[in-house]
C-alpha positions as CSV (number, residue, x, y, z in Angstrom):
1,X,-15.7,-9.7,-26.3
2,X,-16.7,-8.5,-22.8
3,X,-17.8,-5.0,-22.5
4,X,-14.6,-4.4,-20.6
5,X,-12.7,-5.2,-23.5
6,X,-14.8,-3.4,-26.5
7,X,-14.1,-0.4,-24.0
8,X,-10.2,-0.3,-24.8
9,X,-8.9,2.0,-26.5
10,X,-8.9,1.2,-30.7
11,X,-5.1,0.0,-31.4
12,X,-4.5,-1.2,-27.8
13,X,-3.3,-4.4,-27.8
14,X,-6.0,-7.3,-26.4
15,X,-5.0,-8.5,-22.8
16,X,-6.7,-11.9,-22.2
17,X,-10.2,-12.4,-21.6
18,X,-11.1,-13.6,-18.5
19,X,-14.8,-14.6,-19.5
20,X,-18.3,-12.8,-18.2
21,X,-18.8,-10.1,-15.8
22,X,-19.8,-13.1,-13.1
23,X,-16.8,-15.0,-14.5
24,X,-14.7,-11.6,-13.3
25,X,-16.4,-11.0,-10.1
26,X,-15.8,-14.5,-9.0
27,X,-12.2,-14.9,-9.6
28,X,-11.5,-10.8,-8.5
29,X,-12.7,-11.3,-5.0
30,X,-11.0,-14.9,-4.5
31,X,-7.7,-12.7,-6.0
32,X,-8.3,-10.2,-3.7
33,X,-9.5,-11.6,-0.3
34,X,-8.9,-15.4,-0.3
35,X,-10.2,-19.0,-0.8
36,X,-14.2,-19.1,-0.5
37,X,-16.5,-21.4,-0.7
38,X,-19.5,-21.2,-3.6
39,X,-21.5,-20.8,-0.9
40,X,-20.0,-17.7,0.2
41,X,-19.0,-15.8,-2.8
42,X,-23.0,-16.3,-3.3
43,X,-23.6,-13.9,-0.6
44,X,-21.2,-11.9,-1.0
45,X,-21.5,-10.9,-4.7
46,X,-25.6,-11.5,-4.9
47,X,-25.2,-13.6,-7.5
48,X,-27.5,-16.5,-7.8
49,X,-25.8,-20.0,-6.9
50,X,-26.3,-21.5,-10.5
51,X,-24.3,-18.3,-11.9
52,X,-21.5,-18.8,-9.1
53,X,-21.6,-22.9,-9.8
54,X,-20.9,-22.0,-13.9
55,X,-18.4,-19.1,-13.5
56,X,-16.5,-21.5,-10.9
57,X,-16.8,-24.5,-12.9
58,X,-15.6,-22.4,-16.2
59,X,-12.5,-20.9,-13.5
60,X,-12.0,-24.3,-12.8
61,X,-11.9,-26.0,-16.4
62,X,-9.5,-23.1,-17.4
63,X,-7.2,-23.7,-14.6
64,X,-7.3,-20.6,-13.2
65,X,-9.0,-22.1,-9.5
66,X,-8.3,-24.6,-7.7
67,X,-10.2,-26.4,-5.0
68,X,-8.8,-27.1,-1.4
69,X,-9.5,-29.4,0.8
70,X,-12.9,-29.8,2.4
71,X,-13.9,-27.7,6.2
72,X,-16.3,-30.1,7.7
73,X,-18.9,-27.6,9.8
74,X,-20.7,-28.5,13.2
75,X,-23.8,-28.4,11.2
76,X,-24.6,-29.1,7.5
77,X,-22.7,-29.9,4.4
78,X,-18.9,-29.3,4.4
79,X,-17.8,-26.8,2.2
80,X,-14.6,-26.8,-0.2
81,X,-13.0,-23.7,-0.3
82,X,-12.2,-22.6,-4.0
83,X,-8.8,-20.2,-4.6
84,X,-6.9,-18.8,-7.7
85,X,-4.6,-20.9,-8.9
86,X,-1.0,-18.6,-8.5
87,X,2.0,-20.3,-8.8
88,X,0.7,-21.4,-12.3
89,X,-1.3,-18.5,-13.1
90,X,0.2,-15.4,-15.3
91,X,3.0,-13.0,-14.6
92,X,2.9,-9.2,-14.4
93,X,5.8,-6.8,-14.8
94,X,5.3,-3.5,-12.9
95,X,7.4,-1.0,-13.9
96,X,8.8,2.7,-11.8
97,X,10.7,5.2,-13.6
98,X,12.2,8.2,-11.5
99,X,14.5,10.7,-12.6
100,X,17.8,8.4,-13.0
101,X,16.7,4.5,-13.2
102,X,14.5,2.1,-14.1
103,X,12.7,-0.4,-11.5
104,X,11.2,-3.7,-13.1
105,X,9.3,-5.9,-10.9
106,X,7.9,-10.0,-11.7
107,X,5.2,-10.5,-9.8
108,X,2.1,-13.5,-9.8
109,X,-1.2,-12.8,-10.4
110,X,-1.6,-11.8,-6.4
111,X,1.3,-9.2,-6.6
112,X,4.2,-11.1,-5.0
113,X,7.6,-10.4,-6.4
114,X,9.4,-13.4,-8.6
115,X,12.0,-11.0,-9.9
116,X,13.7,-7.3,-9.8
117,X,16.1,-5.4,-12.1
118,X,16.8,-2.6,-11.7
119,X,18.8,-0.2,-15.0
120,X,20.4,3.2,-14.5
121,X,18.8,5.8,-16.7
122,X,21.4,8.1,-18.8
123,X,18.2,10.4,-19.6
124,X,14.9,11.4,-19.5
125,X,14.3,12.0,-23.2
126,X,11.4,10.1,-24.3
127,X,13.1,8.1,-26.2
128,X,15.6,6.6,-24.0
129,X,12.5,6.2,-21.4
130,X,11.1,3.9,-24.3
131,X,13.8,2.1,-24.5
132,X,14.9,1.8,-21.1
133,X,11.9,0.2,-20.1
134,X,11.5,-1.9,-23.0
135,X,15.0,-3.6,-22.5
136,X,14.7,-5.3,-19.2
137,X,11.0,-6.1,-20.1
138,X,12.3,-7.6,-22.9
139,X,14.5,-10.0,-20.8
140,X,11.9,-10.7,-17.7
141,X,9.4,-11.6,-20.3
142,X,11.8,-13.9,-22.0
143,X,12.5,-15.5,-18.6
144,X,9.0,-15.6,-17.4
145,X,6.8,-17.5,-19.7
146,X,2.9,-16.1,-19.1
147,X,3.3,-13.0,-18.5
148,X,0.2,-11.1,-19.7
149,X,0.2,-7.3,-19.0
150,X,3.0,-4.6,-18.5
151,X,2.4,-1.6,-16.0
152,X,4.5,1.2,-16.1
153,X,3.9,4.5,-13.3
154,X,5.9,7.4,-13.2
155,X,5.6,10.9,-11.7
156,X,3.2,12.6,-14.0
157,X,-0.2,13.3,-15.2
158,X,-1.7,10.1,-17.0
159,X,-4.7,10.2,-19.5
160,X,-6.6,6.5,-19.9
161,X,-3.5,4.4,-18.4
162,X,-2.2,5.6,-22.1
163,X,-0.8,8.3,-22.6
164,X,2.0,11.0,-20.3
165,X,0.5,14.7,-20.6
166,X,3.1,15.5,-18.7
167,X,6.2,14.8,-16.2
168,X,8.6,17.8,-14.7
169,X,9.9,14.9,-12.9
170,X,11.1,13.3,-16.3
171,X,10.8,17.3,-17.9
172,X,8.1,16.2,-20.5
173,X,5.8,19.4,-21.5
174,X,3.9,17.4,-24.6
175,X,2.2,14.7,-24.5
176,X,3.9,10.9,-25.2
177,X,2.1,7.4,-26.1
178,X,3.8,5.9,-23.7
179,X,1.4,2.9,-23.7
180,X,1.4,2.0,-27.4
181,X,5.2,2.9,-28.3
182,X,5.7,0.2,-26.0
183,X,3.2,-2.2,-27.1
184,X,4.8,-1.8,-30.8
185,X,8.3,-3.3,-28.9
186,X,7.5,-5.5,-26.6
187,X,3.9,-7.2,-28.4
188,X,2.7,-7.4,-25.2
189,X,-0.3,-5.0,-23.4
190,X,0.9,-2.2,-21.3
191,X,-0.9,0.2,-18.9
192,X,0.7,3.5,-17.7
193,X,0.0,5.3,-14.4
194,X,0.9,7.8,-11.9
195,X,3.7,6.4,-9.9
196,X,1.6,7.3,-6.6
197,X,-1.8,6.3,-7.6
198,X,-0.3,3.0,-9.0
199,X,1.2,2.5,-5.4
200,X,-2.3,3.5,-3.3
201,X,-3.5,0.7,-6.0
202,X,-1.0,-1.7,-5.1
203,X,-1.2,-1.1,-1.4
204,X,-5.6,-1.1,-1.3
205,X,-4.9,-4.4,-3.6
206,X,-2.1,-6.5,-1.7
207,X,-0.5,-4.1,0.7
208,X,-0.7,-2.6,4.1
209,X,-3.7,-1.2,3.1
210,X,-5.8,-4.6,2.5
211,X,-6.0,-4.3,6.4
212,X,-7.9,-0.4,6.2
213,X,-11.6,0.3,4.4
214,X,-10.3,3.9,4.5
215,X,-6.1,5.2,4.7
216,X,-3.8,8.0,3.4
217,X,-0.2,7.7,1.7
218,X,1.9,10.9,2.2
219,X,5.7,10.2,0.3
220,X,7.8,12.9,0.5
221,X,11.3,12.9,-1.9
222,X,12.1,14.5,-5.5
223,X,8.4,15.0,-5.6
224,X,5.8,14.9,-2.7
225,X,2.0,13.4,-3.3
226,X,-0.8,12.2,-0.6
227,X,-3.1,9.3,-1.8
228,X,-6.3,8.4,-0.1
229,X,-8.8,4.9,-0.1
230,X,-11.8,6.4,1.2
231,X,-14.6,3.6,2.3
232,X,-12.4,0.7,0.1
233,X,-12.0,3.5,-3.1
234,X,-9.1,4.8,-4.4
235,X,-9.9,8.6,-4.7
236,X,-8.4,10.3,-7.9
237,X,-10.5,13.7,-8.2
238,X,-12.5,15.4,-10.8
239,X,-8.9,16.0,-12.4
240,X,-7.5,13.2,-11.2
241,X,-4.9,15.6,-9.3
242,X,-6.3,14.9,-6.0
243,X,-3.2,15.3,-3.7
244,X,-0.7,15.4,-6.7
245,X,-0.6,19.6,-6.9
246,X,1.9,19.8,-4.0
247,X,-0.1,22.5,-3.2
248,X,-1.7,21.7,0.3
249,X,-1.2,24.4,3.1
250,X,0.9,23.5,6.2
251,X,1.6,27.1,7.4
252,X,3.6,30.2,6.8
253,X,6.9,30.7,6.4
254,X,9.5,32.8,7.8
255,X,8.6,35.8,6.0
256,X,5.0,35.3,6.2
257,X,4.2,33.7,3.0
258,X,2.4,30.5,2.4
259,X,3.7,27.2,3.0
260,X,2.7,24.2,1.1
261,X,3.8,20.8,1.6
262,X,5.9,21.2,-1.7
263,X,8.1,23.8,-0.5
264,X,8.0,22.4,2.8
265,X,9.1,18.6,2.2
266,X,10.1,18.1,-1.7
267,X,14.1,17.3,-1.6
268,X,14.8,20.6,-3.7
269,X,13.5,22.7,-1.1
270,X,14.8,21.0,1.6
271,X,18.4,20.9,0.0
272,X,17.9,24.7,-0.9
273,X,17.4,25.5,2.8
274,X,20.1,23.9,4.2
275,X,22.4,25.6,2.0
276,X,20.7,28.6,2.6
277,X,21.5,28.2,7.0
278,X,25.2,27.0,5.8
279,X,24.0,23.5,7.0
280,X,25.2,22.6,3.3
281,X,27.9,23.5,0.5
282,X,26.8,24.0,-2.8
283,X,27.9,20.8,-4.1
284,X,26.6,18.8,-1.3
285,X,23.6,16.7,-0.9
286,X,20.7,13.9,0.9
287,X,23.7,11.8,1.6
288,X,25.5,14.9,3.4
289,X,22.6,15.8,5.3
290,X,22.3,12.7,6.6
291,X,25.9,12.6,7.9
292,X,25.2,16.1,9.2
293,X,22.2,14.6,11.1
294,X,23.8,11.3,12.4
295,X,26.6,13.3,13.5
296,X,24.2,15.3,15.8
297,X,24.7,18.9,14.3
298,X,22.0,21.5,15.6
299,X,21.3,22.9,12.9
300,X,20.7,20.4,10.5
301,X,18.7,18.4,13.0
302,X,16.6,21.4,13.5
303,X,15.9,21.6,9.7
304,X,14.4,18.2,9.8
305,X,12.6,18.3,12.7
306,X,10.9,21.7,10.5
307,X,10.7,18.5,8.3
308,X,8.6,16.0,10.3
309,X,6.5,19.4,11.9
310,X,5.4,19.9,8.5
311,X,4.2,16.3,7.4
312,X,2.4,15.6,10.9
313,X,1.0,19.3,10.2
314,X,-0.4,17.7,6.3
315,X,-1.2,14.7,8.1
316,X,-3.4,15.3,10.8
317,X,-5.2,18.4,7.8
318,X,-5.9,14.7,5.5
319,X,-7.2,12.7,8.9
320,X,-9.7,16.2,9.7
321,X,-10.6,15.8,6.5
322,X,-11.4,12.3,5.6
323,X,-11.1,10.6,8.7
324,X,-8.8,7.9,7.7
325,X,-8.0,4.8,9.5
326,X,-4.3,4.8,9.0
327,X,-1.6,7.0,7.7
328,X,1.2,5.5,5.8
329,X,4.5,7.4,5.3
330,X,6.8,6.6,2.1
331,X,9.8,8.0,0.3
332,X,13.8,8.4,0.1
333,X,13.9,11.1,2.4
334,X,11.6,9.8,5.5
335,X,14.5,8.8,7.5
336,X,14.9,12.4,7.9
337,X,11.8,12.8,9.2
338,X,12.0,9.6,11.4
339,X,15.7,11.4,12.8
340,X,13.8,13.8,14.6
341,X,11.6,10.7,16.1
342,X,9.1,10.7,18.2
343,X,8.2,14.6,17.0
344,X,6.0,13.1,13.9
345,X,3.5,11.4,16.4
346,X,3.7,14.0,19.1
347,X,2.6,16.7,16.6
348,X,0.3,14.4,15.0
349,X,-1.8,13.6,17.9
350,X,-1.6,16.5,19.5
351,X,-3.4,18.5,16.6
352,X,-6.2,16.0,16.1
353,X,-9.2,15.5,18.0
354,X,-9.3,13.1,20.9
355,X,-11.6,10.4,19.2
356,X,-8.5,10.4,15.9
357,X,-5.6,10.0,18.1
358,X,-5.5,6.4,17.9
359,X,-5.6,6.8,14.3
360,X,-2.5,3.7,12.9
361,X,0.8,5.2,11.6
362,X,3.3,3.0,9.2
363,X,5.9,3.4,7.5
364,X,7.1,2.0,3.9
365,X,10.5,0.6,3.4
366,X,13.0,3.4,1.8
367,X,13.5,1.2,-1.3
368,X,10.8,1.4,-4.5
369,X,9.8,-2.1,-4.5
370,X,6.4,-0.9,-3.3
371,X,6.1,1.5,-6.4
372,X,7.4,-1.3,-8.8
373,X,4.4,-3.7,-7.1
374,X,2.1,-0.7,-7.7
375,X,2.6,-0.7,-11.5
376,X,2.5,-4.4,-11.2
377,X,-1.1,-4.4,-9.3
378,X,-2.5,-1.9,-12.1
379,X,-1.6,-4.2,-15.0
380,X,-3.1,-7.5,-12.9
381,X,-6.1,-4.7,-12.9
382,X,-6.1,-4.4,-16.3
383,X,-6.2,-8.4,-16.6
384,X,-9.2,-8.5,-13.9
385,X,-10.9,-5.3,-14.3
386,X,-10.7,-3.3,-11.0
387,X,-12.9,-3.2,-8.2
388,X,-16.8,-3.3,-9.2
């Protein structure tokens, strides 16, 4: 057993063993960044040639490479580029769970979507979580021979990619083994993970991101989180809360008081203070805001231009900080924010330093196939160990 594996948690079940450390390197970075020659993944890992020639040749005899064709050079030898083999190689089921349903996502071993369900949820008891998830797993599994790991993310704090200390999104104050009560359904290994640090996985992995050494995710919705790759790392935090508080400062209010990004861009609040300026009914919601806004009303398209102030205000406070490459906006509600377009930018660049204003801005699509991905990319993790 690798040292990877006798690390596991006693009573997790076994996901399959891809072989030695070098055996793992090898086949991680062709995963991640794309057919190489021996030659090459030589230099770049610093392992010796005879190491790469056996891990390859072991890769090879297990059919998890395959080689291309040979690139004759000017000069010298022509090389044969070697690549993971993925439309034979095993599936991953990535799982999001929000408040009301149940988004379950087939991908290959490189994160690209075979398949999507997606199940309403009647509640956010435990239980019907459990089962929730396990009943469409059930059925992609069934469907999809191979598949190795599950990855579940929600909005939460996650011990181990085990165990839910808690959710207020899903109102859960104790503890739940997520992780094994679902290994005892479906036989299969599972992984379990912040919804928004799966995503920042998934992106870094096989997303927008693969293009940044260093970017930051603000999502804004029913709950609102910033993630951040710093220098190709995925930074979590001493309590792994790092931008998951809600709690960052984007100014005062109208009575003076603080103003964090939580109160300023979370859905509740929003909602709350467009009933509060009559901008809303009681019994209205997102969907009539957006028909206030499309219809041009002042005052509602002064509430989310407050909206897009505020993000470009927690924005260009994460690019003073950490200097990121690229900012990528996500979540149901950021065609609010993109309503009041171009005021994200303008604020944006005008309260960062010259040499950051041609820092990249992009945009996720509304839907949560990028969160479903995300729980995908942390179980293909779990298969190839994450980044050395």
């Amino acid at each position: 057993m690798t040292e990877r594996g006798a690390d596991r948690e006693a009573g997790s079940l076994a996901v399959d063993d891809l072989g030695s450390d070098s055996v793992r390197a090898v086949y991680r970075d062709l995963l991640r960044f794309g057919p190489r020659s021996r030659s090459e993944l030589t230099s770049r890992l610093g392992l010796s040639a005879p190491t790469v020639t056996r891990a390859t040749r072991e890769l090879l005899d297990a059919h998890r490479l395959r080689s291309l064709e040979s690139v004759v050079r000017p000069k010298g030898r022509p090389h044969q580029p070697l690549d993971i083999e993925e439309n034979l190689g095993p599936r991953f089921i990535g799982v999001k769970v929000t408040a009301d349903e149940i988004h379950a996502m087939v991908t290959t071993v490189r994160g690209n979507a075979l398949e999507t369900l997606v199940l309403p949820l009647a509640n956010t008891s435990p239980e019907t979580v459990l089962t929730s998830i396990a009943t469409p797993v059930a059925a992609l599994a069934e469907a999809h021979p191979r598949l190795t790991v599950v990855g579940v993310s929600l909005g939460g704090r996650v011990a181990d990619r085990r165990t839910v200390l808690s959710s207020t999104l899903l109102d859960w104050s104790e503890p739940v083994e997520l992780a094994a009560a679902l290994e005892a359904r479906l036989d299969l290994p599972v992984v379990v993970e912040n919804d928004l640090l799966a995503m920042v996985h998934g992106l870094h992995w096989f997303g927008i991101g693969r293009a940044y050494r260093s970017f930051a995710v603000l999502t804004i919705g029913a709950g609102v989180a910033i993630g951040t790759v710093l220098d190709g790392r995925v930074v979590e935090g001493h309590t792994r809360l790092a931008g998951l508080t809600e709690r960052l400062p984007v100014g005062l209010d109208r009575d003076g008081a603080l103003l964090t990004v939580g109160r300023a861009a979370r859905t509740d609040q929003v909602l709350a203070r467009a009933r509060e300026a009559g901008i809303l009914t009681a019994d209205q919601g997102v969907d009539d805001l957006r028909r206030r806004v499309a219809d041009g009303d002042r005052d509602a398209l002064d509430l989310v231009r407050g909206l897009a102030r505020a993000l470009a205000s927690t924005a260009a406070t994460i690019t003073a900080l950490v200097d990121p490459e690229a900012i990528v906006l996500g979540g149901e509600t950021l065609d609010l924010v993109r309503a009041a377009d171009p005021l994200f930018e303008d604020v944006l660049r005008t309260d960062l330093a010259p040499a950051q204003r041609d820092i990249v801005v992009r945009d996720l699509p509304g839907d949560f196939d990028e969160w479903a991905r995300g729980a995908a990319v942390i179980a293909i993790q779990e298969f190839v160990g994450p980044d050395a």
